[in-house]
C-alpha positions in Angstrom: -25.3 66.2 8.3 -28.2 64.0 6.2 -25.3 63.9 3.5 -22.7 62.6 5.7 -24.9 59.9 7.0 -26.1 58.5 3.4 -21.6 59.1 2.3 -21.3 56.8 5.5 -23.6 54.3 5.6 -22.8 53.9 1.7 -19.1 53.2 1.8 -20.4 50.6 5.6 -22.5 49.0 2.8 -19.6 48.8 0.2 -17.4 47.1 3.3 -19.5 44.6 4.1 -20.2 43.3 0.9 -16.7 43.1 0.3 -16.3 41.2 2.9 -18.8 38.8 2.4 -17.2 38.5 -1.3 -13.6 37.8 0.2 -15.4 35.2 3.1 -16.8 33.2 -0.1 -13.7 33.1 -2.5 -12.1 32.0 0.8 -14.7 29.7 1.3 -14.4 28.3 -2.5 -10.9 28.2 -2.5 -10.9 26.0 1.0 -13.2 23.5 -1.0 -11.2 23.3 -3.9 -8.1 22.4 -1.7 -10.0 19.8 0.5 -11.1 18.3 -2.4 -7.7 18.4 -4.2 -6.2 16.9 -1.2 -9.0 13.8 -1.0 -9.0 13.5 -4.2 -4.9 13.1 -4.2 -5.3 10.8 -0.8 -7.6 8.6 -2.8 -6.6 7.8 -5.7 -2.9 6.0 -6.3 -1.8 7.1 -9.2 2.1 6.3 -10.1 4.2 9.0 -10.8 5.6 7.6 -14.3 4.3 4.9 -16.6 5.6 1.5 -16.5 8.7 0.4 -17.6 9.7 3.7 -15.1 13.3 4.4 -13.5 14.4 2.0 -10.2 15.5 4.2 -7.4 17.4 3.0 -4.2 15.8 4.1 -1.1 17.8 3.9 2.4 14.9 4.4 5.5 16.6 4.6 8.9 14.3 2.7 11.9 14.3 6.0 13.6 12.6 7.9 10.6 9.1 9.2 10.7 6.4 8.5 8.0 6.2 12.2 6.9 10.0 12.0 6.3 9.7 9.1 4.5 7.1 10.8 2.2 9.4 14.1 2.0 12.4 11.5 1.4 10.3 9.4 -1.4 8.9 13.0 -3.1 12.5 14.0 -3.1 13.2 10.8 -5.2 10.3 11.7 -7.6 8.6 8.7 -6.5 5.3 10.2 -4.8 4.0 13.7 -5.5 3.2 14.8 -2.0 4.2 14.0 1.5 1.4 15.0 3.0 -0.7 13.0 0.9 1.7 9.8 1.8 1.3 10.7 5.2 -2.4 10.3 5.2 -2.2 7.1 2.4 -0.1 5.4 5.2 -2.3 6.1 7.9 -5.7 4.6 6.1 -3.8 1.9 4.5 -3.6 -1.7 5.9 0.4 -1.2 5.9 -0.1 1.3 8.7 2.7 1.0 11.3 4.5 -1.8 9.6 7.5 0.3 7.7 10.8 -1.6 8.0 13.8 0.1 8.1 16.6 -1.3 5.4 17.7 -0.3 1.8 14.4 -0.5 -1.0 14.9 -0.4 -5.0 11.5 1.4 -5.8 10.6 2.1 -8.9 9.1 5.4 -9.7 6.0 3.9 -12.0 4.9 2.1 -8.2 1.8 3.2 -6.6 1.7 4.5 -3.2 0.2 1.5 -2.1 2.9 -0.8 -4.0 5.6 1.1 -2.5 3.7 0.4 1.0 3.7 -3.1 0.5 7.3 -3.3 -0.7 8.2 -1.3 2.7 6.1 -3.0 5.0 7.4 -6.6 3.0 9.8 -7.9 6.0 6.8 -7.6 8.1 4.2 -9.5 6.1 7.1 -11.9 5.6 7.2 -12.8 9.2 3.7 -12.2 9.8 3.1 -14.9 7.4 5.5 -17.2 8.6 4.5 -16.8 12.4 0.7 -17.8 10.5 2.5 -21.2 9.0 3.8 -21.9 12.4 0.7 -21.8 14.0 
């Protein structure tokens, strides 16, 4: 009976520290992807060198900013969506994306192709400033 006791609390020993093992590389591997995705968010990084390719972009009014990313990562022009989603958000462009027909060019940071999307906004913000 002694034996069977030692056999059991042996292999409840063995469990546990395998689970603590898995819980850790779980762990690790959730910090590694946090930090990949900051890291991604926070830096704005073109996808080619400059001269780069021009690519025509059409963004309906009713289109959300994820489906612009998934549209502009489609075009090789951004890497992620999910990382433009959250570059759109922080950005001072947030809310401002105008609906029309865009030549982007794929050696454009995120925050360039922002700007150029959000343009007919500052345009008029600017003007509405000049009238003031």
């Amino acid at each position: 009976m002694k034996q069977k006791n030692i056999v059991a609390s042996i292999a409840l020993t063995f469990i546990k520290f395998t689970i603590y093992i898995l819980i850790v590389i779980l762990l690790i591997n959730l910090g590694k992807g946090a930090y990949s995705f900051g890291y991604a968010v926070l830096t704005d990084e073109a996808m080619d060198s400059e001269p780069g390719t021009d690519v025509t972009v059409t963004i309906r009014s009713d289109t959300s900013v994820y489906n612009i990313g998934k549209l502009l990562q489609r075009k090789g022009l951004i890497s992620d969506a999910k990382v433009f989603f959250v570059q759109e958000f922080i950005s001072e462009y947030h809310g401002d994306i105008v609906a029309g027909t865009y030549i982007l060019n794929t050696s454009y940071t995120t925050e360039e192709i922002l700007e150029v999307l959000a343009q007919a906004t500052l345009a008029e913000t600017d003007e509405n400033e000049s009238n003031q």
